[in-house]
C-alpha positions as CSV (number, residue, x, y, z in Angstrom):
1,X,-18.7,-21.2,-8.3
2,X,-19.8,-19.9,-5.1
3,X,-22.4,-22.3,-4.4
4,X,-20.1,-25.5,-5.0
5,X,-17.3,-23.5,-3.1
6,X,-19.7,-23.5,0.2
7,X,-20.5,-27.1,-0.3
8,X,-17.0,-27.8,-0.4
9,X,-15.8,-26.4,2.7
10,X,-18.5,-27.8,4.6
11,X,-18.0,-31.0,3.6
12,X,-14.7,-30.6,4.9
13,X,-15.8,-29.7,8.0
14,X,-18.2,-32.1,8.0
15,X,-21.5,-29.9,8.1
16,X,-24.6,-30.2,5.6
17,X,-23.5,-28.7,1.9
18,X,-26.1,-26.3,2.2
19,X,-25.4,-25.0,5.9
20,X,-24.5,-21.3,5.4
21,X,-21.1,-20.3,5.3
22,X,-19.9,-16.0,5.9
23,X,-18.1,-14.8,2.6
24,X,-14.5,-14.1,3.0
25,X,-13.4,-10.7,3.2
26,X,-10.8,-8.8,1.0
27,X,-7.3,-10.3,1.5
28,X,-5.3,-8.2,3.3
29,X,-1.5,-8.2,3.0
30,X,0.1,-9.3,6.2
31,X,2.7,-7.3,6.7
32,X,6.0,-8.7,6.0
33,X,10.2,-8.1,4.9
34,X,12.8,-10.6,5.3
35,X,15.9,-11.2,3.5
36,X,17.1,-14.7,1.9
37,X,20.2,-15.1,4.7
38,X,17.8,-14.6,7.3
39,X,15.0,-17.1,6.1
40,X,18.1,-20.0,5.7
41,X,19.4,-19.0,9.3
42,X,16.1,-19.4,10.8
43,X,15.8,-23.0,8.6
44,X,18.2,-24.5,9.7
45,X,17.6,-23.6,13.3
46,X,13.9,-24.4,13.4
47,X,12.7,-26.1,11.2
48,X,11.0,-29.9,12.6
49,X,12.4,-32.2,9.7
50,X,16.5,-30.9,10.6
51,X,15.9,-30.7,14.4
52,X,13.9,-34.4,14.4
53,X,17.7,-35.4,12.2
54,X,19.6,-33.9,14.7
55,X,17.7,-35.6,17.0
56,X,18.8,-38.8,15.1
57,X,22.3,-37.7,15.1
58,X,22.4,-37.4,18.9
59,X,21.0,-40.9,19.3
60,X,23.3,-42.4,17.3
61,X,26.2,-40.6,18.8
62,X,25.1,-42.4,21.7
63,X,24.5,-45.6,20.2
64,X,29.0,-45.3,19.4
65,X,29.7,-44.9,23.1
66,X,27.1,-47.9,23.9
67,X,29.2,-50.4,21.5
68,X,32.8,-49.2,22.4
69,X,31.6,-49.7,26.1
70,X,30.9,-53.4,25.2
71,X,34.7,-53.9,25.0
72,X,35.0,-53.2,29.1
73,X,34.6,-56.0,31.6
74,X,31.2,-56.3,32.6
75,X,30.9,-56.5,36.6
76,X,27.9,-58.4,38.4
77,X,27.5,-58.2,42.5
78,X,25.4,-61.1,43.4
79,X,23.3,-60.9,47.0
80,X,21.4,-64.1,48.5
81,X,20.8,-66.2,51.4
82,X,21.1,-69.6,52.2
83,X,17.7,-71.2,54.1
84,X,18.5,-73.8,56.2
85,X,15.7,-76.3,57.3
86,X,15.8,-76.0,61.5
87,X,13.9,-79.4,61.1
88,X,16.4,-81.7,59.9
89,X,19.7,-80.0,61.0
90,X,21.3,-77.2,62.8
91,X,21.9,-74.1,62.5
92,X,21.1,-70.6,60.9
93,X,20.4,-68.6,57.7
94,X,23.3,-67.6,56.1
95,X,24.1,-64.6,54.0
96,X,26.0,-64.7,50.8
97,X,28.2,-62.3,48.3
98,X,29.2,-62.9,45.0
99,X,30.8,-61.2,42.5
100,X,31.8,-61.5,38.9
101,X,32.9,-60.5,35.8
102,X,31.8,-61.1,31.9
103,X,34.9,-60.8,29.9
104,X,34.4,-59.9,26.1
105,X,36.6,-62.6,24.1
106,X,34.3,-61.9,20.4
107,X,36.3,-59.2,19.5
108,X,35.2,-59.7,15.9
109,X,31.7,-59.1,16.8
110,X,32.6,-56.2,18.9
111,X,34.6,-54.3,16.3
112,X,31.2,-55.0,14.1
113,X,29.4,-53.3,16.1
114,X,31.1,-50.4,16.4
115,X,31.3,-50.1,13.0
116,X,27.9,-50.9,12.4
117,X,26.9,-47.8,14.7
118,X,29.6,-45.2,13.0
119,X,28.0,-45.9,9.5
120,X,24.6,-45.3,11.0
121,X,26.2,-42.0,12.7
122,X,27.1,-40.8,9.1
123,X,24.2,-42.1,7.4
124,X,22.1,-40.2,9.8
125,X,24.6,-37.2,8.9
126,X,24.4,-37.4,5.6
127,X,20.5,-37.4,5.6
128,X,20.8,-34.3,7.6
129,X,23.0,-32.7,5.0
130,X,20.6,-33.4,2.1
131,X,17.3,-32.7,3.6
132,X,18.9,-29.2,4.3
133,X,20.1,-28.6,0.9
134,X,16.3,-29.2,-0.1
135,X,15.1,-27.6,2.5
136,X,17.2,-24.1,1.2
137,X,15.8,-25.0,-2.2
138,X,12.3,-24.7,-1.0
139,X,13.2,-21.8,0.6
140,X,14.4,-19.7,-1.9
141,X,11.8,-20.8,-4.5
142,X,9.4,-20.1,-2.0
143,X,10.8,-16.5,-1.4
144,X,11.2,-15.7,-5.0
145,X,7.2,-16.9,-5.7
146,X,6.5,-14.2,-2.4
147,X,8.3,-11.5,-3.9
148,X,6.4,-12.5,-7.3
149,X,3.0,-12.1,-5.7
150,X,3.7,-8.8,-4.2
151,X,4.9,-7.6,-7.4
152,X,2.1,-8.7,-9.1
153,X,-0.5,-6.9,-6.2
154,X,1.6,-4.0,-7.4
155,X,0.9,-3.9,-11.1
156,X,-2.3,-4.9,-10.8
157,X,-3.7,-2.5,-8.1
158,X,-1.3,0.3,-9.6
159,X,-1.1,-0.2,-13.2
160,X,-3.5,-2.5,-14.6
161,X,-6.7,-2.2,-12.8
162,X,-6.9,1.7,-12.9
163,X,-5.7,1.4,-16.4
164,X,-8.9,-0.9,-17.0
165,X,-11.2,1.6,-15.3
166,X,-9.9,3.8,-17.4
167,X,-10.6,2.2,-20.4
168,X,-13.9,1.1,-19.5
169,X,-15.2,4.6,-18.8
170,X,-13.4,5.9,-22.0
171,X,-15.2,3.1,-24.5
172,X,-18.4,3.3,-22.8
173,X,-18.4,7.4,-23.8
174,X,-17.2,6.3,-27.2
175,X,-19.8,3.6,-27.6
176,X,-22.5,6.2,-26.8
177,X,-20.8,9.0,-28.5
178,X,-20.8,6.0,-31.8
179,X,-17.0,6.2,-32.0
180,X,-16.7,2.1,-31.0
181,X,-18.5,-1.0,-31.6
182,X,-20.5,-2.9,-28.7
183,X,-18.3,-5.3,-29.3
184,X,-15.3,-2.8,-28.4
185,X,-17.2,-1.9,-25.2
186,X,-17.8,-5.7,-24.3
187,X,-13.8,-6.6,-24.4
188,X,-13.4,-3.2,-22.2
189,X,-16.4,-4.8,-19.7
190,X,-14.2,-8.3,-20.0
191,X,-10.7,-6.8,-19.4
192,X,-11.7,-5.2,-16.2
193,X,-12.6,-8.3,-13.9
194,X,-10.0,-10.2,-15.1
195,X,-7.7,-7.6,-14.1
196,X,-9.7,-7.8,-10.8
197,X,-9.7,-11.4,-10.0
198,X,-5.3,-11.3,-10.9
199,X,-5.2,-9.1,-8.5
200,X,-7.4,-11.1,-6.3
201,X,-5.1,-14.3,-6.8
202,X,-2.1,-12.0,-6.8
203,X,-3.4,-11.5,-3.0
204,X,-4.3,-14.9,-1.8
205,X,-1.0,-16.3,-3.6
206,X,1.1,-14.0,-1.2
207,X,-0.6,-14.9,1.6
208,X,-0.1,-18.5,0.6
209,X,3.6,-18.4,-0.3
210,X,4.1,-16.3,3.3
211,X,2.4,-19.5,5.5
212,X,4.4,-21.9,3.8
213,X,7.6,-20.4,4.4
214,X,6.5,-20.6,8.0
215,X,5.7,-24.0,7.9
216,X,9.1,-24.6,6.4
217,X,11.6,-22.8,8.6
218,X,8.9,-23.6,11.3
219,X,8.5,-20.2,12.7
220,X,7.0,-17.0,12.3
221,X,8.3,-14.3,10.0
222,X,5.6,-11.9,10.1
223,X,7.0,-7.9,11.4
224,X,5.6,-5.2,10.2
225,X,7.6,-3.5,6.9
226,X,10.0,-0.5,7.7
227,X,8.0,2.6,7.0
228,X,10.4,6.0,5.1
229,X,11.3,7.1,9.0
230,X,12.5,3.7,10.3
231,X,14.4,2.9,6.9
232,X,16.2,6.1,7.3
């Protein structure tokens, strides 16, 4: 799969499938510890869906005090001056003032609009409120599938890979001692890079859980882990 993995990611990058690409490294685990409180603090401070809401919010809290100021008198100060032909008659330019007022008689429509902008307030609200209580979802799910990863890196790297090594080294002496089958030491060959490549997803999976709770609470969580000194 390497070969159609290469042409993949160039065509995304828009370069010639065959234009050589650098093999990825090992994934290493960025260092990381956070607890669930702290990832729904920082989500409802940061991230861009709830602050773009309360954005909304803020407008339409504005858009109240816009419709109840419809109700005052509406004052107009009028400036202009009068041109008078010096042709046909006598005298000069004058200078004029005006001023007057736009009374609001449609109560009716007034009171609509009022209400019409407090039911958009808490519709905007209660948007908010649900787009945070999936937001917190996503969080925790997210949080649990972290944790999962690194508990998988664990078992594999600890547990099952050794183990697979193990049993590898111990069938191939069998096999050539004739104590087991070739088809015993073929399953032992099988076992080990599956083993392996779990702990290779087990890797990437972490590191792909850890930038998406990022993106959600739109800011980074990354410190390094506690070592025995610091926890004590």
């Amino acid at each position: 799969m390497q070969a159609p993995a290469i042409a993949r990611l160039n065509a995304t990058l828009n370069r010639p499938a065959t234009a050589t690409l650098p093999w990825p490294a090992t994934v290493k685990e960025t260092p990381a510890e956070f607890k669930d409180e702290e990832l729904l603090a920082w989500a409802a401070e940061s991230n861009p869906e709830l602050r773009s809401l309360a954005a909304e919010i803020a407008q339409q809290e504005k858009k109240i005090e816009l419709a109840r100021k419809a109700y005052y008198p509406d004052p107009t100060l009028g400036l202009g001056v009068n041109n008078r032909d010096k042709t046909m008659m006598m005298g000069m330019d004058t200078t004029f003032m005006s001023i007057g007022f736009n009374l609001p008689i449609w109560f009716p429509k007034l009171s609509a609009g009022v209400r019409e902008a407090r039911w958009n307030h808490l519709a905007a609200w209660q948007q908010r409120a649900e787009k945070a209580n999936a937001i917190a979802a996503d969080v925790q799910m997210l949080a649990w599938r972290f944790r999962d990863a690194h508990r998988r890196i664990g078992l594999y790297r600890d547990t099952l890979v050794p183990k697979g090594l193990e049993a590898l080294k111990t069938t191939q002496k069998a096999f050539e001692a004739g104590k087991a089958s070739f088809a015993d030491f073929i399953d032992a060959q099988r076992m080990l890079p599956e083993f392996q490549l779990s702990y290779e997803r087990a890797l990437a999976d972490r590191e792909q859980r850890l930038a998406e709770l990022e993106a959600l609470i739109g800011r980074p969580i990354t410190r390094p882990v506690a070592g025995p000194a610091e926890k004590e």
